[in-house]
C-alpha positions in Angstrom: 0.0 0.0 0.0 2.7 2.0 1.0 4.3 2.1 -2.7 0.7 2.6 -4.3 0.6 6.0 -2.4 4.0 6.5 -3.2 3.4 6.6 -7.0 0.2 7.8 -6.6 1.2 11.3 -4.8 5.1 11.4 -6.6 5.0 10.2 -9.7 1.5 10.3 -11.2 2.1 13.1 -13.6 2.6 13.6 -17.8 5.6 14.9 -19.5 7.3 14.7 -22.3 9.4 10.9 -21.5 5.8 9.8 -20.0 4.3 10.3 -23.2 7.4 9.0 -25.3 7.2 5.6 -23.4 3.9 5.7 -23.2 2.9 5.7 -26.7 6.0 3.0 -27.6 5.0 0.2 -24.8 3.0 -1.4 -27.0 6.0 -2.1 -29.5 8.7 -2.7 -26.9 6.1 -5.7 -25.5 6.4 -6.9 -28.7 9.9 -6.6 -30.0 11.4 -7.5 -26.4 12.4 -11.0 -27.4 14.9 -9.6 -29.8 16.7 -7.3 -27.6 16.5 -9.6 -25.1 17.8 -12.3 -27.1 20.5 -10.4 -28.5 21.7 -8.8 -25.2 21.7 -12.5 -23.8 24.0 -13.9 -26.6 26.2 -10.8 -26.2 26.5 -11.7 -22.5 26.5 -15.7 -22.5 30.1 -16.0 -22.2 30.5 -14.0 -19.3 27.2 -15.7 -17.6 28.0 -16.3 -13.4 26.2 -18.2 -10.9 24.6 -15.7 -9.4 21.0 -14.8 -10.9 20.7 -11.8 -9.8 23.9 -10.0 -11.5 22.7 -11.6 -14.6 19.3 -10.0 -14.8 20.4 -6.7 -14.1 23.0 -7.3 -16.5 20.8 -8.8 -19.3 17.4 -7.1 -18.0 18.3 -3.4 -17.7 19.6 -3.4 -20.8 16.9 -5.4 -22.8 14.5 -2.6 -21.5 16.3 -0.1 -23.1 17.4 -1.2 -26.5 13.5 -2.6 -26.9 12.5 0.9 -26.1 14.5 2.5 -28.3 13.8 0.2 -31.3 10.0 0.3 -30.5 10.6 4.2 -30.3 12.6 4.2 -34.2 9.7 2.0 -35.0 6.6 4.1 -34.3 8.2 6.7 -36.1 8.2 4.5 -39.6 4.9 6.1 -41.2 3.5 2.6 -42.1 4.2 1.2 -38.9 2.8 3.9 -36.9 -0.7 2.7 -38.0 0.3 -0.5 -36.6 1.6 0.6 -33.2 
């Protein structure tokens, strides 16, 4: 409840990155397994025991680059009908 309230009262606002990622979430759900995948090849090699240092390492990143493909995407004038 606590971190409802938080987000509520703090961060419940539009700007202009709200309204970027907003409009691109649909296309970064769908093109995620590619960055992910990528990222995760990239990174296989250098794979450790521990889980957790793995999905920062292969999760932060995945976010990112399927945002910023979703985001070069919706800009394509046939795909923007799409997405």
């Amino acid at each position: 409840m606590l971190v409802l309230y938080v987000f509520k009262t703090f961060f419940n606002n539009n700007n202009y990155w709200t309204k970027k990622l907003s409009r691109t979430a649909f296309a970064a759900y769908v093109f995620q397994d590619i960055a992910l995948y990528s990222v995760a090849k990239i990174y296989q090699p250098l794979m450790t025991q521990t889980s957790l240092i793995n999905f920062v390492v292969v999760g932060i990143p995945s976010v990112i680059i399927a945002f910023a493909l979703s985001g070069v995407i919706c800009k394509t004038p046939k795909l923007k009908e799409i997405f």
